[in-house]
mmCIF entry with sequence, helices, sheets and N, C-alpha, C, O atoms, coordinates in Angstrom:
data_MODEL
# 
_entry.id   MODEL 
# 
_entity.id                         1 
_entity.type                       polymer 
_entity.pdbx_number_of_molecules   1 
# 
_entity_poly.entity_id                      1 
_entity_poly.type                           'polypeptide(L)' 
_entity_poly.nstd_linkage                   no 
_entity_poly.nstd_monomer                   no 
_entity_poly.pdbx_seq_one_letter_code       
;(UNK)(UNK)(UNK)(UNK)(UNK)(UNK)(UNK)(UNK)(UNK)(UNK)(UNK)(UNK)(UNK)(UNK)(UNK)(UNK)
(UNK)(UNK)(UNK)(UNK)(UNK)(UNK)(UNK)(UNK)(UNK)(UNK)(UNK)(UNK)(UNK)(UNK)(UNK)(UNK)
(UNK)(UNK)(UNK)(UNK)(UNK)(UNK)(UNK)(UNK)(UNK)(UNK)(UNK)(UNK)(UNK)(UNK)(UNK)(UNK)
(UNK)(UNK)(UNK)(UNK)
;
_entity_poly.pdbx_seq_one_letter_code_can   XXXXXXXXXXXXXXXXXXXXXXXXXXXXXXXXXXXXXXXXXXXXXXXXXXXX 
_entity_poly.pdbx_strand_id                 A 
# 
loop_
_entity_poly_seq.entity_id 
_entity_poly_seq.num 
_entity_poly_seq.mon_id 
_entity_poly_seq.hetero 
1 1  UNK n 
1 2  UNK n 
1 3  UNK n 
1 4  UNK n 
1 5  UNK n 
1 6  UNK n 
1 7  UNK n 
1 8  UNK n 
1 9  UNK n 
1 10 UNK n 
1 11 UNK n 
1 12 UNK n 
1 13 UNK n 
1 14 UNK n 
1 15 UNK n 
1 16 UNK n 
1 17 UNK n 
1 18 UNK n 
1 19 UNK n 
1 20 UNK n 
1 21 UNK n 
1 22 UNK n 
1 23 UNK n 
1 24 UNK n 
1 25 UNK n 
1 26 UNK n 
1 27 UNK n 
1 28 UNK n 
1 29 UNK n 
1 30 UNK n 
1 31 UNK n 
1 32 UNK n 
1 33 UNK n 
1 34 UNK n 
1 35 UNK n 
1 36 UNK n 
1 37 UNK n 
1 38 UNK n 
1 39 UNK n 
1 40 UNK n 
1 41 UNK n 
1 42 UNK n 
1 43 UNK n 
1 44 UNK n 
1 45 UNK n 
1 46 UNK n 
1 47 UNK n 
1 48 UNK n 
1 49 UNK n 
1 50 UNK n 
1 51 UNK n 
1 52 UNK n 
# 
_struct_asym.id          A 
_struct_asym.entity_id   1 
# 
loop_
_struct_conf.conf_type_id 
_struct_conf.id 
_struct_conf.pdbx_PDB_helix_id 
_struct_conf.beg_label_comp_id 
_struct_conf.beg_label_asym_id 
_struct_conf.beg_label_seq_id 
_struct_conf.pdbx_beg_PDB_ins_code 
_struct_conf.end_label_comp_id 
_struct_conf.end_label_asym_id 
_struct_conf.end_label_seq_id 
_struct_conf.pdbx_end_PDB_ins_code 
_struct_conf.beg_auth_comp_id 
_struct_conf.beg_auth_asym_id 
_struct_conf.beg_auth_seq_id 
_struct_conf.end_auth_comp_id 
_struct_conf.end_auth_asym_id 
_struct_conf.end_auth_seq_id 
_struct_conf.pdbx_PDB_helix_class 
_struct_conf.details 
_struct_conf.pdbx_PDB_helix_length 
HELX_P HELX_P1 AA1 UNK A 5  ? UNK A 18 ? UNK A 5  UNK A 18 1 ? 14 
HELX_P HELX_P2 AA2 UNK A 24 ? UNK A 27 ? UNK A 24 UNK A 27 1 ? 4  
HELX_P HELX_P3 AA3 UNK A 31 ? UNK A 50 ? UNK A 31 UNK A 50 1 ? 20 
# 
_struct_conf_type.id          HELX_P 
_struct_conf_type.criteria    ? 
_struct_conf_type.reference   ? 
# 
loop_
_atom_site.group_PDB 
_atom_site.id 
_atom_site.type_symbol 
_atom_site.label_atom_id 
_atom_site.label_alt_id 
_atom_site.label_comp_id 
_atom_site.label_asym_id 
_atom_site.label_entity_id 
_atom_site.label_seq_id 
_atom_site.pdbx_PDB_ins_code 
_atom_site.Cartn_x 
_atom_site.Cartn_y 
_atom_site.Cartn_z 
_atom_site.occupancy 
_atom_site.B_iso_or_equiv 
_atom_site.pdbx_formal_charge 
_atom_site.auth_seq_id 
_atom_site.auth_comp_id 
_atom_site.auth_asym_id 
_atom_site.auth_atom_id 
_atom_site.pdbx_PDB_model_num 
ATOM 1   N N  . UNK A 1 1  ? -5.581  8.241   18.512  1.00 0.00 ? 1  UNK A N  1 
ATOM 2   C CA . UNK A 1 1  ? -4.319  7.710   18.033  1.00 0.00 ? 1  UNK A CA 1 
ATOM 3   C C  . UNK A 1 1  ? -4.104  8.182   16.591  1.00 0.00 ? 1  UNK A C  1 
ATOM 4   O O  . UNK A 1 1  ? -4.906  8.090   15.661  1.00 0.00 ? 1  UNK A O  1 
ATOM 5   N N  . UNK A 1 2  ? -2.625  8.808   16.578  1.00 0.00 ? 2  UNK A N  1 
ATOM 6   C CA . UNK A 1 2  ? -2.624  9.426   14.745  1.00 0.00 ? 2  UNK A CA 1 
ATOM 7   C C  . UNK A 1 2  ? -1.814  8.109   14.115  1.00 0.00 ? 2  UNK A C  1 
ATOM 8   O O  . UNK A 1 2  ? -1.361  7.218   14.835  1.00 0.00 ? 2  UNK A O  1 
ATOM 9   N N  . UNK A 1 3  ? -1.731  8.120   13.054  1.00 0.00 ? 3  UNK A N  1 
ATOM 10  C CA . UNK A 1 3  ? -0.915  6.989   12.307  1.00 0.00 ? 3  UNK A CA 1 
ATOM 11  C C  . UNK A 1 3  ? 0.508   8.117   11.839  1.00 0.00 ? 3  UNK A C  1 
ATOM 12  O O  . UNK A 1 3  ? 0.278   9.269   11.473  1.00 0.00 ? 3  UNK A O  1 
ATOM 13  N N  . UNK A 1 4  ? 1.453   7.749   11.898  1.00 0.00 ? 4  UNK A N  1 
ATOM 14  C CA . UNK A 1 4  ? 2.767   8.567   11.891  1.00 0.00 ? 4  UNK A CA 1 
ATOM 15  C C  . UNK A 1 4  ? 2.894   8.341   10.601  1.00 0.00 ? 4  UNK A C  1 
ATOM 16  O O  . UNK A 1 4  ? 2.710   7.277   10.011  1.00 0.00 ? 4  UNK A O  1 
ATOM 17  N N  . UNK A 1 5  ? 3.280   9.579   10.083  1.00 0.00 ? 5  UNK A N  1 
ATOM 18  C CA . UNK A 1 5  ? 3.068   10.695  8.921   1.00 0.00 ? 5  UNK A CA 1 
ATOM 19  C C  . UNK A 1 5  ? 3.928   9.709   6.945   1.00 0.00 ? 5  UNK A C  1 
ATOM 20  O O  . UNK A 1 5  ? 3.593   9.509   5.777   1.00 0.00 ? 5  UNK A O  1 
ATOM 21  N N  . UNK A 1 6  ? 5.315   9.420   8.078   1.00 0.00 ? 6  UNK A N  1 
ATOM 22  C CA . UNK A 1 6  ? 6.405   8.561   7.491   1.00 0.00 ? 6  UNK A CA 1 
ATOM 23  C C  . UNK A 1 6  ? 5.778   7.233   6.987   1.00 0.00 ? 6  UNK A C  1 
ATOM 24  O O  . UNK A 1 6  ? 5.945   6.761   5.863   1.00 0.00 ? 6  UNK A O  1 
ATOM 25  N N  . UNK A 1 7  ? 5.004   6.683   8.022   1.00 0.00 ? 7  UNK A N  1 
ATOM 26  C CA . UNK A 1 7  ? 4.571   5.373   7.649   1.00 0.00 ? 7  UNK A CA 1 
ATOM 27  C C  . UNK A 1 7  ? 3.361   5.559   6.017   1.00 0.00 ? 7  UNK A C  1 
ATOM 28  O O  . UNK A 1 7  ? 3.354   4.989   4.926   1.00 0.00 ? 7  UNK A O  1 
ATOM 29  N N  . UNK A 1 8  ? 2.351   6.818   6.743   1.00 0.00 ? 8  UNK A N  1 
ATOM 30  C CA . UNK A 1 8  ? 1.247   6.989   5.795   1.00 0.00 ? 8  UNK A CA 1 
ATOM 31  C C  . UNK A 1 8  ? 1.602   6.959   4.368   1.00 0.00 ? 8  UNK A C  1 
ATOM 32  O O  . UNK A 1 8  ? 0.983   6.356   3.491   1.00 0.00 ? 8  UNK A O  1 
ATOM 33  N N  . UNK A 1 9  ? 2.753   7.732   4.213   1.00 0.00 ? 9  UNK A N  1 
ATOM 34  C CA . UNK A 1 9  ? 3.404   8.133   3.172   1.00 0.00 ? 9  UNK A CA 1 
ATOM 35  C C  . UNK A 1 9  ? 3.848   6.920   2.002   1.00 0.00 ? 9  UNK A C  1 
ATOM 36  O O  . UNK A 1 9  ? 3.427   6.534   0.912   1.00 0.00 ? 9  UNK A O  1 
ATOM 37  N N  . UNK A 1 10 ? 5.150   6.529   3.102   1.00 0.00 ? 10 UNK A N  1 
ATOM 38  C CA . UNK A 1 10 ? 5.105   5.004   2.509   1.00 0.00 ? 10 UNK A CA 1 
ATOM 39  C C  . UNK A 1 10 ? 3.645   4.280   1.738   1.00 0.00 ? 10 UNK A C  1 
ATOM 40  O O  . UNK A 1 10 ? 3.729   3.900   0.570   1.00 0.00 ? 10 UNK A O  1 
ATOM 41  N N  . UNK A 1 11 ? 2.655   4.175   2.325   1.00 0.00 ? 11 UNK A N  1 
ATOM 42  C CA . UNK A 1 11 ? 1.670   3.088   1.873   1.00 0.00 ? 11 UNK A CA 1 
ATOM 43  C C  . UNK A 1 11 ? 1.150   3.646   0.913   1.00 0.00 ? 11 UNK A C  1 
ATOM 44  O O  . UNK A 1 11 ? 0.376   2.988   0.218   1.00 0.00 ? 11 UNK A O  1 
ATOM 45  N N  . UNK A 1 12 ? 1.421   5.015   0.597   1.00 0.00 ? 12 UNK A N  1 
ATOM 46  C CA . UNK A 1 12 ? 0.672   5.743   -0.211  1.00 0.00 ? 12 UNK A CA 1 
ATOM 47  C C  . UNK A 1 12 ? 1.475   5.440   -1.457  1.00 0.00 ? 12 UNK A C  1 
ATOM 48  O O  . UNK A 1 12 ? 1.077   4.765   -2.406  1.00 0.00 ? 12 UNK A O  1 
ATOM 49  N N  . UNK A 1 13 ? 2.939   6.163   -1.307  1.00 0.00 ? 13 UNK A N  1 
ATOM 50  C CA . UNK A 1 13 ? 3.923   5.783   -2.610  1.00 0.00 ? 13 UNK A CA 1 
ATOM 51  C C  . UNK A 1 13 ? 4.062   4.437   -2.940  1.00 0.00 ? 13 UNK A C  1 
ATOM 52  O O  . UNK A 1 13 ? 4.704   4.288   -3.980  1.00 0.00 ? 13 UNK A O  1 
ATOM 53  N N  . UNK A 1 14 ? 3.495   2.896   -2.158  1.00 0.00 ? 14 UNK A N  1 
ATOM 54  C CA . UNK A 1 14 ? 3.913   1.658   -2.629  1.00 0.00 ? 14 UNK A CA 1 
ATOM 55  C C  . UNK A 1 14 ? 2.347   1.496   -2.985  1.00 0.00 ? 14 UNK A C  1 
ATOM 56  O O  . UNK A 1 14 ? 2.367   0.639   -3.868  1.00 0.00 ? 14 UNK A O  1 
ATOM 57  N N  . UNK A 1 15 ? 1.644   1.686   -2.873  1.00 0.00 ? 15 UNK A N  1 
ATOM 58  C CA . UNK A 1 15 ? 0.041   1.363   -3.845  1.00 0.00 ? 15 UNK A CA 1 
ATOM 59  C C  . UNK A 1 15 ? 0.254   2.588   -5.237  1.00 0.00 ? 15 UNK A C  1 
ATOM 60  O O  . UNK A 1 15 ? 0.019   2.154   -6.365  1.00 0.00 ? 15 UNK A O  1 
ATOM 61  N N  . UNK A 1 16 ? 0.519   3.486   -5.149  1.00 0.00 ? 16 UNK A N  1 
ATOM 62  C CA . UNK A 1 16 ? 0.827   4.624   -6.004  1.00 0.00 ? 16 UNK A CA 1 
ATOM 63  C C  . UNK A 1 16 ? 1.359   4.160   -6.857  1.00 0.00 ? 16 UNK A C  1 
ATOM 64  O O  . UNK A 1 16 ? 0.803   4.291   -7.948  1.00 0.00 ? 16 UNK A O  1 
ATOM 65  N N  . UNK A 1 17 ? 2.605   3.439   -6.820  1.00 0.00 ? 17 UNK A N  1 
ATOM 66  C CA . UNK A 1 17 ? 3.731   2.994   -7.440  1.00 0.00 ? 17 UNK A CA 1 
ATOM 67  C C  . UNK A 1 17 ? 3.086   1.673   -8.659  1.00 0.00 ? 17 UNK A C  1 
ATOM 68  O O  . UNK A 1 17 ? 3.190   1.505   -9.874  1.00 0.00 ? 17 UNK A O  1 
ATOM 69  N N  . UNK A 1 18 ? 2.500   1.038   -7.673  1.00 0.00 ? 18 UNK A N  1 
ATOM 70  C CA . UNK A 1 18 ? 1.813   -0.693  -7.944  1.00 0.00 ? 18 UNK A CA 1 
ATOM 71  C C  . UNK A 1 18 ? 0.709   -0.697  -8.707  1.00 0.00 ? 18 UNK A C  1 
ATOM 72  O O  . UNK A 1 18 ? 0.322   -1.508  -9.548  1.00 0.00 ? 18 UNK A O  1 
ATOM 73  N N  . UNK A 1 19 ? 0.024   0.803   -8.121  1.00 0.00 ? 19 UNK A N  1 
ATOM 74  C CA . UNK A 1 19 ? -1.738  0.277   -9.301  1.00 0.00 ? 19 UNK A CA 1 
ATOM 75  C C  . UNK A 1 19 ? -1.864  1.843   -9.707  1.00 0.00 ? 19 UNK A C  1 
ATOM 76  O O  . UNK A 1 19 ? -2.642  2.104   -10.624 1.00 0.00 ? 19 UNK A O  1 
ATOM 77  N N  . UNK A 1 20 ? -1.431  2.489   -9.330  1.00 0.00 ? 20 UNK A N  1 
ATOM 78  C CA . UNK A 1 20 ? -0.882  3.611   -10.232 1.00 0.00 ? 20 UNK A CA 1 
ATOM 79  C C  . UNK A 1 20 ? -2.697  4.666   -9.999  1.00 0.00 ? 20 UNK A C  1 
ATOM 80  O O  . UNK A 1 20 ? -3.093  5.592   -10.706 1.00 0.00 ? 20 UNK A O  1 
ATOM 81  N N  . UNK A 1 21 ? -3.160  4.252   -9.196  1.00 0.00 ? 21 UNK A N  1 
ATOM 82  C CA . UNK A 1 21 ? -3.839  4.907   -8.296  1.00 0.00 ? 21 UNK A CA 1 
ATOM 83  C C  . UNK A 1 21 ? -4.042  6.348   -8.086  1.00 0.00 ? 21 UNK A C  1 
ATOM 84  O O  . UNK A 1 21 ? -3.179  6.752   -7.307  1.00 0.00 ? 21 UNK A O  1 
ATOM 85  N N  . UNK A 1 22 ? -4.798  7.244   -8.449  1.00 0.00 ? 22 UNK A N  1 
ATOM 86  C CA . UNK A 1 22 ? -4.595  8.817   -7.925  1.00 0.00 ? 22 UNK A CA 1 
ATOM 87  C C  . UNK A 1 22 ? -3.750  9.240   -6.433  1.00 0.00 ? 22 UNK A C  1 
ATOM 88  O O  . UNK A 1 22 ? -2.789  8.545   -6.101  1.00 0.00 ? 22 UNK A O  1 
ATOM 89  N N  . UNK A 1 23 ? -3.937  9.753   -6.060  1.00 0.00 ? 23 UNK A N  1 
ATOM 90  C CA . UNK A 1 23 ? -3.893  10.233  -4.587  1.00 0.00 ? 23 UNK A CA 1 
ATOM 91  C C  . UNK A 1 23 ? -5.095  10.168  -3.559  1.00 0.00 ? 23 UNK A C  1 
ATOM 92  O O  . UNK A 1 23 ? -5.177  9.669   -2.437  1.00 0.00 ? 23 UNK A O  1 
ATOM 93  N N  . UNK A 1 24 ? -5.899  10.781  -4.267  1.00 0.00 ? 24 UNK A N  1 
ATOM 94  C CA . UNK A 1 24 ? -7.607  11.373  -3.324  1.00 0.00 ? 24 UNK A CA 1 
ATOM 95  C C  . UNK A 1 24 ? -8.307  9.481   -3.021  1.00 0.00 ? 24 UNK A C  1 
ATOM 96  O O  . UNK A 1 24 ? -8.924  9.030   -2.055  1.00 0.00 ? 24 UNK A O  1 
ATOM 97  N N  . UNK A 1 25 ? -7.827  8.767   -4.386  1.00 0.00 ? 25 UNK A N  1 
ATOM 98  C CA . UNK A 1 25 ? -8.588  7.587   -3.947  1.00 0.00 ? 25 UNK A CA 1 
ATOM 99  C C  . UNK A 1 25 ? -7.773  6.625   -3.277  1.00 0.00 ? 25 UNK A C  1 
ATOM 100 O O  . UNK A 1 25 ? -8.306  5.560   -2.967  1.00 0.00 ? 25 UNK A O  1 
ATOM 101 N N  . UNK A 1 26 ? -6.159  6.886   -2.908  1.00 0.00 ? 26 UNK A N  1 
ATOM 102 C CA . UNK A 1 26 ? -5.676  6.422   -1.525  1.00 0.00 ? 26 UNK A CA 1 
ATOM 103 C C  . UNK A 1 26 ? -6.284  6.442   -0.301  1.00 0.00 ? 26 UNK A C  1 
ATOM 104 O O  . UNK A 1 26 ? -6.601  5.586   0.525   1.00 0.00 ? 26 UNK A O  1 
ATOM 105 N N  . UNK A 1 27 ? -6.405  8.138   -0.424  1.00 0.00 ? 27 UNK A N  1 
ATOM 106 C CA . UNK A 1 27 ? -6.590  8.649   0.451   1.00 0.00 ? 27 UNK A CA 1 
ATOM 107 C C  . UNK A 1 27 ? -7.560  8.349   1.359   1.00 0.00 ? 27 UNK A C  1 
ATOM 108 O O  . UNK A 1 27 ? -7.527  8.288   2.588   1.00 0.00 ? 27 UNK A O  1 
ATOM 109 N N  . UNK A 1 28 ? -8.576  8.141   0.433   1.00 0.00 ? 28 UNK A N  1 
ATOM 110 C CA . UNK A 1 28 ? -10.064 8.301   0.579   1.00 0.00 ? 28 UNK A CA 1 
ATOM 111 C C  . UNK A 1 28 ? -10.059 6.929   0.849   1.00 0.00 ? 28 UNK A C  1 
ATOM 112 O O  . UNK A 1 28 ? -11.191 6.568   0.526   1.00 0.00 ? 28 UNK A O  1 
ATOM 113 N N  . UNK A 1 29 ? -9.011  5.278   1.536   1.00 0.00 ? 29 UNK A N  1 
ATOM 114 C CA . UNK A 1 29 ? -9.525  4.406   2.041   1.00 0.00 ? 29 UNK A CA 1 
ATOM 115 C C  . UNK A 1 29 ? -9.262  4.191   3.006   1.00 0.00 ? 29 UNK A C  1 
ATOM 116 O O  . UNK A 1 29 ? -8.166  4.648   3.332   1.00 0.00 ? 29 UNK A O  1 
ATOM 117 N N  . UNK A 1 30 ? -9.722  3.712   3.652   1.00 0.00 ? 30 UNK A N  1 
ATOM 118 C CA . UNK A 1 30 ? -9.902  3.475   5.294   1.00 0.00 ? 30 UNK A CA 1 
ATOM 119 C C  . UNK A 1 30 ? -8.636  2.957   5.907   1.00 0.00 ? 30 UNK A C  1 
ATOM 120 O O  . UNK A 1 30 ? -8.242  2.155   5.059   1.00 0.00 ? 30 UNK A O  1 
ATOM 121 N N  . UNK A 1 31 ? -7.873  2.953   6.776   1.00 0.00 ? 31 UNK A N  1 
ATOM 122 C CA . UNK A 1 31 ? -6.696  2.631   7.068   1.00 0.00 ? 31 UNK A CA 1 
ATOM 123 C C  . UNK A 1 31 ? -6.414  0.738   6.932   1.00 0.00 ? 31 UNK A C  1 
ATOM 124 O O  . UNK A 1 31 ? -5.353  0.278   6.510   1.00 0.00 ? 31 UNK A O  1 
ATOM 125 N N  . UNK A 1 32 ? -7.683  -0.195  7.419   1.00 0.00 ? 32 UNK A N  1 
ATOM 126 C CA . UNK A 1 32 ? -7.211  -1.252  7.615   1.00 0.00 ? 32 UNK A CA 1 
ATOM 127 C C  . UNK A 1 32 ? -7.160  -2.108  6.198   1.00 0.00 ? 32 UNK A C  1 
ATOM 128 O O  . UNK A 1 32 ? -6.647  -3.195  5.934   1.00 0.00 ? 32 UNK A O  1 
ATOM 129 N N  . UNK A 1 33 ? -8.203  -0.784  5.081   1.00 0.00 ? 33 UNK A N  1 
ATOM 130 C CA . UNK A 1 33 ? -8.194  -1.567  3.890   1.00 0.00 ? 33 UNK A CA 1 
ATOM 131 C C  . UNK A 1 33 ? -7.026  -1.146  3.241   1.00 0.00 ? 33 UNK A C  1 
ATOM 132 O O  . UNK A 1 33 ? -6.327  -1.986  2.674   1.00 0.00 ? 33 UNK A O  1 
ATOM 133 N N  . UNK A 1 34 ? -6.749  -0.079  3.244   1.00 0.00 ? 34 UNK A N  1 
ATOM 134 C CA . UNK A 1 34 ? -5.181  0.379   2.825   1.00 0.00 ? 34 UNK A CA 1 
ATOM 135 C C  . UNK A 1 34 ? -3.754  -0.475  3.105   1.00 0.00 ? 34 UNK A C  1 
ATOM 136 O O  . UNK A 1 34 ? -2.809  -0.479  2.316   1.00 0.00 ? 34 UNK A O  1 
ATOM 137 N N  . UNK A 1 35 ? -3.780  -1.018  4.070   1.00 0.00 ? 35 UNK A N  1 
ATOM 138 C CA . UNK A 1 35 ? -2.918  -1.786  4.727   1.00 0.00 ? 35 UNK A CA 1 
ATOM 139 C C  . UNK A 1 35 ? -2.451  -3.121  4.216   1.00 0.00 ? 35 UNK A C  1 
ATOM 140 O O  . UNK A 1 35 ? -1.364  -3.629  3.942   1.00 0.00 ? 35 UNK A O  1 
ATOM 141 N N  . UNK A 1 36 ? -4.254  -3.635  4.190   1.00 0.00 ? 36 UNK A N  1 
ATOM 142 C CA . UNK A 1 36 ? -4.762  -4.971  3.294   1.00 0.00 ? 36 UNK A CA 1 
ATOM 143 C C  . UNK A 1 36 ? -3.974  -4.949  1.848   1.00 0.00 ? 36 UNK A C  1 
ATOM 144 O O  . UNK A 1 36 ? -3.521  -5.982  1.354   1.00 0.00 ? 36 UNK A O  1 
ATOM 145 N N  . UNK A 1 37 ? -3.880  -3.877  1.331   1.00 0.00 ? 37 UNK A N  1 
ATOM 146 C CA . UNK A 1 37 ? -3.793  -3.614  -0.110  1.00 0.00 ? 37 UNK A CA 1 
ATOM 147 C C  . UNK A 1 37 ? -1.832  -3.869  0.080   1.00 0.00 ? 37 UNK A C  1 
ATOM 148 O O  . UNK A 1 37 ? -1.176  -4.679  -0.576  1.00 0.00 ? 37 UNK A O  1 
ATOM 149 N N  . UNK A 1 38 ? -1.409  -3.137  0.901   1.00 0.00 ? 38 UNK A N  1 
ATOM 150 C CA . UNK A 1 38 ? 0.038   -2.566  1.065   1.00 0.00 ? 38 UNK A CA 1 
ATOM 151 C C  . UNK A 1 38 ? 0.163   -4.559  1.656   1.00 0.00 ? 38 UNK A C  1 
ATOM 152 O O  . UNK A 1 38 ? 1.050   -5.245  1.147   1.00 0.00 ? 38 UNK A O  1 
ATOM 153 N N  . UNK A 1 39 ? -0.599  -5.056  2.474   1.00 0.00 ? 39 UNK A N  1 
ATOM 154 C CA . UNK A 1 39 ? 0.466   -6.550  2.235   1.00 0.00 ? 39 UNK A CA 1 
ATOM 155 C C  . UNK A 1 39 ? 0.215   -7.441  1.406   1.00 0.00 ? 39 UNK A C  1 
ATOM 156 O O  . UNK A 1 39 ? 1.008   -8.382  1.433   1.00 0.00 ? 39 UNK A O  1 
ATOM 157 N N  . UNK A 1 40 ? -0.750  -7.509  0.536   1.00 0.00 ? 40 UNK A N  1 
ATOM 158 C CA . UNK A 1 40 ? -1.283  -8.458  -0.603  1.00 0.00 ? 40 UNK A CA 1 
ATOM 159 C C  . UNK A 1 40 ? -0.290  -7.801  -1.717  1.00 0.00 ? 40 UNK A C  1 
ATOM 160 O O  . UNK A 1 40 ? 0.063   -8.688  -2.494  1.00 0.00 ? 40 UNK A O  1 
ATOM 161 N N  . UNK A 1 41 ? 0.148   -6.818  -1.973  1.00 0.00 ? 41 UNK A N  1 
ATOM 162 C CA . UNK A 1 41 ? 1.164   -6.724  -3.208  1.00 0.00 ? 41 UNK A CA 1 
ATOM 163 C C  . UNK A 1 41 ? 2.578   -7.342  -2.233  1.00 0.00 ? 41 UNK A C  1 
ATOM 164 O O  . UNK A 1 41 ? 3.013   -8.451  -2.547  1.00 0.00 ? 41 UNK A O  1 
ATOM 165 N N  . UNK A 1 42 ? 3.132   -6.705  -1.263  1.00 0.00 ? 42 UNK A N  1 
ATOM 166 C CA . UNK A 1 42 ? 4.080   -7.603  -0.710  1.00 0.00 ? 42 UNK A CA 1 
ATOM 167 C C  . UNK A 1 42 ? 3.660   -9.170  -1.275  1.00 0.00 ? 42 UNK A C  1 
ATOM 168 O O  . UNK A 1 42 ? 4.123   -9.663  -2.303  1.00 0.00 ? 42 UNK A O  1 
ATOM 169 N N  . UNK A 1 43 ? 2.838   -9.723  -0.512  1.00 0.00 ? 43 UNK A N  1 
ATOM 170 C CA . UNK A 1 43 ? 3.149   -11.162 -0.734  1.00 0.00 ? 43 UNK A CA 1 
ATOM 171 C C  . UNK A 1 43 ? 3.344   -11.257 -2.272  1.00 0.00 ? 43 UNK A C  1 
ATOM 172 O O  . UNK A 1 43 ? 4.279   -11.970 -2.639  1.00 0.00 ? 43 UNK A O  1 
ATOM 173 N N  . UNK A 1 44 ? 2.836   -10.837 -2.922  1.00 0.00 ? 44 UNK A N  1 
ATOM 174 C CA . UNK A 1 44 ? 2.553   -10.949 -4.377  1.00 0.00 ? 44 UNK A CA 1 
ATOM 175 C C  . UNK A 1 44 ? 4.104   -10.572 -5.193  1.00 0.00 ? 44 UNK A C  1 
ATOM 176 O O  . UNK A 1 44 ? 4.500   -11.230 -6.155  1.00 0.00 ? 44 UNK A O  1 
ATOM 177 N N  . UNK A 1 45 ? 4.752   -9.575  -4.694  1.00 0.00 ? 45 UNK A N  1 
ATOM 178 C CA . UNK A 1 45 ? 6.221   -9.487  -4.723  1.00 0.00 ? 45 UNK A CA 1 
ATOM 179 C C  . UNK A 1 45 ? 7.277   -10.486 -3.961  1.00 0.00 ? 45 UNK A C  1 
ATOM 180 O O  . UNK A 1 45 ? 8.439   -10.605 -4.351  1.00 0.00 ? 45 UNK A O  1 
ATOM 181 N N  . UNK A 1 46 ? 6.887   -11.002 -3.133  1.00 0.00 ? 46 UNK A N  1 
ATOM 182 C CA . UNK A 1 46 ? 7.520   -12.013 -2.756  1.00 0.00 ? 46 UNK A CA 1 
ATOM 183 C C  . UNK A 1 46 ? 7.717   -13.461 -3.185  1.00 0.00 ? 46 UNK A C  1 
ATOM 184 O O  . UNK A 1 46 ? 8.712   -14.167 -3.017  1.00 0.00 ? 46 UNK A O  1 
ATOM 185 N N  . UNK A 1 47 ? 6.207   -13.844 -3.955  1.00 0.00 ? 47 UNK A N  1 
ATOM 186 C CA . UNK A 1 47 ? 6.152   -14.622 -4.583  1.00 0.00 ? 47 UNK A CA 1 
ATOM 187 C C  . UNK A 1 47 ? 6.779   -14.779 -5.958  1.00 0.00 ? 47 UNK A C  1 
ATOM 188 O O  . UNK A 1 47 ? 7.283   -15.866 -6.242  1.00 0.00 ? 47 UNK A O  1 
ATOM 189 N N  . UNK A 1 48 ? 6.790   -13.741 -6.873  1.00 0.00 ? 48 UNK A N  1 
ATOM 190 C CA . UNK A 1 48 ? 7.335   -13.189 -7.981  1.00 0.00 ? 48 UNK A CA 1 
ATOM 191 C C  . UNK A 1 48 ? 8.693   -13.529 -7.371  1.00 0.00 ? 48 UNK A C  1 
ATOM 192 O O  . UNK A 1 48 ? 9.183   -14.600 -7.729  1.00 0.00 ? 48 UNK A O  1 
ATOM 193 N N  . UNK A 1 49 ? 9.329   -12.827 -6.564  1.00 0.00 ? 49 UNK A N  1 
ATOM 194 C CA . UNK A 1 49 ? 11.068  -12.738 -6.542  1.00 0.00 ? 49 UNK A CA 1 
ATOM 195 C C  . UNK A 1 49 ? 11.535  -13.706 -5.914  1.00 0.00 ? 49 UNK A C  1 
ATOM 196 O O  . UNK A 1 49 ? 12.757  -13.828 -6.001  1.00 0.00 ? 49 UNK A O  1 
ATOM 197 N N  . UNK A 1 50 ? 10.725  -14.815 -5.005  1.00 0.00 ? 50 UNK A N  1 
ATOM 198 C CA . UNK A 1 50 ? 11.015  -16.427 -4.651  1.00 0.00 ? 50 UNK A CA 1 
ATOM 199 C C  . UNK A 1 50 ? 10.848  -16.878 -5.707  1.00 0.00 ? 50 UNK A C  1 
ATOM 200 O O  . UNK A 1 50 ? 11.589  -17.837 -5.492  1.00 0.00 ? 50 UNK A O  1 
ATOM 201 N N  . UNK A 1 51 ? 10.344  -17.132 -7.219  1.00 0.00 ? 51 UNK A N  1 
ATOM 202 C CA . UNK A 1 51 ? 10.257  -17.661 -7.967  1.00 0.00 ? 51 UNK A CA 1 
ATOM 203 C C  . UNK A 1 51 ? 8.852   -19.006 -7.785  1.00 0.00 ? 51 UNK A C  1 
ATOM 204 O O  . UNK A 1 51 ? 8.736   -20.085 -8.366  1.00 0.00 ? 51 UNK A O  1 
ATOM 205 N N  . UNK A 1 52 ? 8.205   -18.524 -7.023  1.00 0.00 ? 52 UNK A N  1 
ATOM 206 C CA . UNK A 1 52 ? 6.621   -19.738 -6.706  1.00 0.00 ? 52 UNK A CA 1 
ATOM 207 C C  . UNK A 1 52 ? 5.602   -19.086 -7.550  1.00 0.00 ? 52 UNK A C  1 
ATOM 208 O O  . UNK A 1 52 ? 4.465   -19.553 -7.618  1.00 0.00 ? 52 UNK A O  1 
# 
């Protein structure tokens, strides 16, 4: 199973963006911890822009 290219990208530019992260050490994490990372700043933005 590949992970589609569009999605990868995304998770890459919103951790990129957030912790300002290289590339190679995106790269270089495992998909489910990458993921982990991509919804813990969500919530963390959500919380910020609900005002909690």
């Amino acid at each position: 199973m590949t992970y589609a290219t569009d999605r990868l990208q995304e998770e890459i530019a919103y951790l990129a963006y957030h912790f300002h992260w290289p590339l190679n050490d995106i790269l270089d994490l495992e998909h489910p911890a990458r993921r982990r990372f991509v919804e813990e700043i969500s919530k963390i933005n959500r919380r910020i822009t609900e005002g909690d």
